[in-house]
N, C-alpha and C positions, 0 to 999 in steps of 0.2 A: 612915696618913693616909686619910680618910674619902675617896672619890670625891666629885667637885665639878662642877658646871653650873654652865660658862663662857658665855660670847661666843662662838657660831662663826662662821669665818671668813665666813659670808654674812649674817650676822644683826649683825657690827661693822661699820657702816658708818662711823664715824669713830675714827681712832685716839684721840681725848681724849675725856676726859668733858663732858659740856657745861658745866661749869663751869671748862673749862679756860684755863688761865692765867689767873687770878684772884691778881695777881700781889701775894707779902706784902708784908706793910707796911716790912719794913728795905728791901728791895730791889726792881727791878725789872730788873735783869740777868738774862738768860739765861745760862743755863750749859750746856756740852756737855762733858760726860768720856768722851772715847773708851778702849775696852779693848781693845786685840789681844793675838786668842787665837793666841800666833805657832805657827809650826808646822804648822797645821791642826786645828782639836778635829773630833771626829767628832760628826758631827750626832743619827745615827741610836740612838748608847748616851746623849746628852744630853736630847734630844727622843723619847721612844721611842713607836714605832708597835707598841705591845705587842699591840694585838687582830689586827693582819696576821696572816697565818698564815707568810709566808715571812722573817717578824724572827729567828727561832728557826734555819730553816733555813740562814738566812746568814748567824748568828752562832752554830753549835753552842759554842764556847766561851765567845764575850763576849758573849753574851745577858745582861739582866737580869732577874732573877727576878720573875714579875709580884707577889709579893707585899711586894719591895722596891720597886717603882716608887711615886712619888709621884703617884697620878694625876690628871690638871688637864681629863681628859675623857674622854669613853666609849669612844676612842681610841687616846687619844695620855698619857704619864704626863713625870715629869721623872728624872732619876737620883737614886736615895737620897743622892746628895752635898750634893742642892741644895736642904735643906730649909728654907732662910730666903726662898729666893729662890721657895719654893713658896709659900710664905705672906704673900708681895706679889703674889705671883697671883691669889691668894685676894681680897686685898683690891683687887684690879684697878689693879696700880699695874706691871703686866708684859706689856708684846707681847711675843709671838714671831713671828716672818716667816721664812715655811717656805722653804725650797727656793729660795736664792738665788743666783745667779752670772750669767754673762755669756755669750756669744757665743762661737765658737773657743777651747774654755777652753784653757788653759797650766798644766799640774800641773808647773811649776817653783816652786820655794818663789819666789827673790828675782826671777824675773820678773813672778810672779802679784802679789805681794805691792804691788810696784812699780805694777801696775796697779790695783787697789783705793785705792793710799794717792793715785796719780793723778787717780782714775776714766775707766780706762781699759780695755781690753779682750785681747781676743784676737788683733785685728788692729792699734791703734793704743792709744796708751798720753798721757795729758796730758801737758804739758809741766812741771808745779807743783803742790803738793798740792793735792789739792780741792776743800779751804775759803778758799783762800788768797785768791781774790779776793773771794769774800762777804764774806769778815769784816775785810779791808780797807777796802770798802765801808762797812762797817757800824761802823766804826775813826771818819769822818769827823765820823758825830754822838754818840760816845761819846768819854771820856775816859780809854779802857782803861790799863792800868799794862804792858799788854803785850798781843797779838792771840792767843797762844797758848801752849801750854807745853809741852813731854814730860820727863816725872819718869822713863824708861828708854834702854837705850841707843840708840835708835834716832829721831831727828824727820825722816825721810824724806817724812811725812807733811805738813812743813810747808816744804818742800825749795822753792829758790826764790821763797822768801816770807819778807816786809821784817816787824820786829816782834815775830816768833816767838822764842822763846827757849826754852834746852835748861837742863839741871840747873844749871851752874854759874851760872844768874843768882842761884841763891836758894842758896849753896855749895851745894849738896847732891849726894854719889856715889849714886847708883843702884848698886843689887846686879847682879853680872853673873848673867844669864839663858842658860838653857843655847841655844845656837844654834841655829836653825832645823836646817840640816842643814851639815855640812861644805863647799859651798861658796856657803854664804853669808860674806861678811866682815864682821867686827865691828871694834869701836872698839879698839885697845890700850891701854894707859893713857898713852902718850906724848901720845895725841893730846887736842884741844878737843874735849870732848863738847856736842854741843848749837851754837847757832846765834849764839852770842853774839860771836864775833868778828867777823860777818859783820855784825852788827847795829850794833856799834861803829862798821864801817865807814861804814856806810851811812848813817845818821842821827846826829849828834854829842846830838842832844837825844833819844835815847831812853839815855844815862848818866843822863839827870836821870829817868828812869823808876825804870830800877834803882834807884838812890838810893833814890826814893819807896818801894819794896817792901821795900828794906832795912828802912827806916824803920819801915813799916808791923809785919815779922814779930817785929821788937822786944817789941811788945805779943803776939804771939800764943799762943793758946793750943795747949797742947802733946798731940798726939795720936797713940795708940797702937792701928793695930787689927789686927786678927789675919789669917793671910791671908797668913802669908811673904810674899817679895818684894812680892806686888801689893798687900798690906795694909799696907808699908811705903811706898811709893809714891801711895797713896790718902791714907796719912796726910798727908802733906806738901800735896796736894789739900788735903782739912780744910783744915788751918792756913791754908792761904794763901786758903779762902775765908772764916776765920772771922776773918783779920784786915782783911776787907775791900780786898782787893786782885782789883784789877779788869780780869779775864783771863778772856775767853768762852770761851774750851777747852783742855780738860787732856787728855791723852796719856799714858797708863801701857800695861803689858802685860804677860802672865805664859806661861810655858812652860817647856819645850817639849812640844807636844801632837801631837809629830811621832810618835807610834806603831806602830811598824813590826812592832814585836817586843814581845810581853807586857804589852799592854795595861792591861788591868784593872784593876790595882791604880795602875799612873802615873795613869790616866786620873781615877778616884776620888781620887785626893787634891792635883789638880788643880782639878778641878771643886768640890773643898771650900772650898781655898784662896781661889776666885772667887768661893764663895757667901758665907763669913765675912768678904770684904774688902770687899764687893758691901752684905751688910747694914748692915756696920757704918759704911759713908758713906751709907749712909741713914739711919741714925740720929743723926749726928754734921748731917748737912745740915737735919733736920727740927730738932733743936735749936737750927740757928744762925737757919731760919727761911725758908731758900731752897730748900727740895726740892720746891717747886713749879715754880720755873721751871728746873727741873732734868731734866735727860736722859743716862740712864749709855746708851750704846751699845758692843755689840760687835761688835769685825769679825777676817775673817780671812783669810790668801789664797787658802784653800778649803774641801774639808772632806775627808771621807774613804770611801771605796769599801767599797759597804752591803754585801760580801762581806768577811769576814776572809781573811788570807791563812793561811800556812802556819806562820807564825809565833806564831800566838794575839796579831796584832796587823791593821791596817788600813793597807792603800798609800791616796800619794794620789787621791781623788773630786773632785768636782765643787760640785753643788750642798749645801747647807746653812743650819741654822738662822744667826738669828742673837736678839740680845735686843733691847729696847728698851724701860727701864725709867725711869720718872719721877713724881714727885706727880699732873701732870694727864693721864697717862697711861689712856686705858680699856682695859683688859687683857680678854685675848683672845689666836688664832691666827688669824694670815693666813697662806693661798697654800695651806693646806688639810694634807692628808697627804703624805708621800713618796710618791711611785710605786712602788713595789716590784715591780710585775708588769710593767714598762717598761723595765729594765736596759738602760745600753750598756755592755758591756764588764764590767759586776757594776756599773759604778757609774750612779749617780742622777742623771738629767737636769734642768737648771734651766728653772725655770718663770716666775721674778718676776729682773728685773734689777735688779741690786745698787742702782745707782747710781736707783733709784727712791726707793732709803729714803735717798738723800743730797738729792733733790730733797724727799722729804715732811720729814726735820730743818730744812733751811735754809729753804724755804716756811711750815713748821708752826711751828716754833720758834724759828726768828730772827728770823719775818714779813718772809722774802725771797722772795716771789711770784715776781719774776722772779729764775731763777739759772742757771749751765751746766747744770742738769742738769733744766731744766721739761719737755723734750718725753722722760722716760723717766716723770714723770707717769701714777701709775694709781690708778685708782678700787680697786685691793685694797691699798695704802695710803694711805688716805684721809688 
């Protein structure tokens, strides 16, 4: 793939293009597809700082070969997995936001993780997912079929919040995903996956919701994309937005990108799986007519330590990329390079707080100006 002149990080002054959100003619809904990359993906073999001169040095084994790297600048290239997701780059429909994390970090899988899906930190952690009270908020003058949704095992994310609902509203079992690490705990199969008994509780009139979405997936259209687990999960996405059922954020995630030990090859067909499931809801969304107001984001509870270890894999780091892919999206790199010549401890120090790209989604894309998260507000994401 040819070298390409992008957007640099000082020259994107706003994340959309200026015809952004020019919203289609079926819809004017906002949509939010969150991705966790559970586990940790490592930033440095996805993102690669190939012209550094100390990339090579601190990955003698899992380096990428510069003439496999997809490169997106004079820089910085993508991994040869990611070669759909290269080519919405191309077309500037791809942020990337460099070097993200927080304060005090916590390289505990299910504590970090907990604080991200919070927005929360190193010293104090929220009480309720994120979103939860914006899109409740934003619940009052829409007539949503549901506030949110998670197609995997995990809605942590929407944890203490009225509306949300897990797989079994729409039957549907999620694939089990290999575990973060050993002590995280997962769901068994005894238990209620997802948030729906809670929701029963709560409100008597969000049964006549479900009804509704039943109703709705009757007619829907049936789709297949590629992408193992997350492309089975993404499908079910599809369907439930091509049946017109009316749910501002979807929740999937694929893993595990926990790499401790032998890298390489997990990591590569990993990162394939995310580009194939990644494109092919883009193509499935551009069809139905909404990938405008559309926004896929990934997150994750960290990343990984820009030295390999001993194993020809990566312990847990700190800072890392993440995406941020949409129709009105102006594609580019924010937050600049990794630091490579700054190491604490071999890993990479953060530069932009996480919970900045939760303040620029809900300000930019929900057109919720004021939110919990306005004063981490910055001008490197505009």
């Amino acid at each position: 793939m040819k070298r390409r002149d992008f957007l640099s990080f000082i020259a994107a002054t706003s994340m959309f293009s200026n015809a952004a959100y020019a919203l289609s003619n079926e819809s004017d809904q906002r949509i939010l597809i969150l991705i966790e990359l559970q586990g940790a993906n490592d930033g440095l073999n996805t993102v690669i700082p190939f012209k550094h001169s100390k990339y090579k040095n601190l990955r003698p084994s899992l380096f990428i070969k510069g003439n496999d790297i997809l490169t997106i600048s004079d820089f910085q290239g993508l991994h040869p997995s990611m070669k759909n997701i290269a080519e919405l780059y191309e077309k500037g429909e791809v942020k990337i936001v460099q070097n993200l994390g927080y304060p005090q970090p916590v390289l505990s899988h299910f504590r970090s993780i907990e604080l991200w899906e919070t927005g929360g930190d190193g010293i104090s952690k929220g009480r309720e997912g994120w979103l939860n009270k914006s899109i409740s908020s934003l619940s009052l003058s829409h007539d949503f079929d549901g506030n949110g949704i998670y197609l995997d095992n995990s809605g942590d994310i929407f944890s203490n919040g009225s509306g949300f609902l897990g797989p079994h509203a729409i039957d549907y079992r999620p694939d089990k995903i290999e575990g973060r690490d050993t002590t995280v705990p997962s769901a068994d199969e005894t238990q209620s996956i997802g948030l729906l008994d809670k929701v029963i509780k709560k409100r008597q009139g969000d049964l006549l919701r479900l009804n509704r979405i039943k109703e709705k997936l009757n007619n829907k259209k049936n789709v297949r994309l590629k992408g193992g687990s997350l492309g089975n999960q993404l499908s079910r996405v599809c369907e439930l937005i091509g049946a017109n059922i009316s749910i501002p954020v979807y929740k999937v995630s694929i893993g595990s990108f926990d790499t401790h030990i032998d890298q390489f090859w997990r990591h590569r067909q990993l990162l394939r799986e995310l580009d194939e499931a990644v494109s092919g809801t883009v193509k499935e969304l551009k069809k139905i007519g909404i990938w405008n107001n559309t926004v896929i984001m990934t997150y994750s509870e960290f990343g990984r330590r820009a030295k390999e270890n001993g194993a020809r894999g990566t312990d847990h780091g700190m800072a890392a990329p993440h995406f941020v892919i949409g129709g009105s999206i102006k594609g580019g790199i924010n937050g600049g390079l990794p630091n490579l010549d700054q190491l604490q401890n071999n890993d990479l120090i953060y530069e932009i707080d996480y919970r900045s790209l939760y303040d620029f989604v809900l300000n930019k894309h929900f057109n919720l100006e004021s939110n919990p998260f306005k004063k981490f507000r910055t001008n490197e994401i505009a």
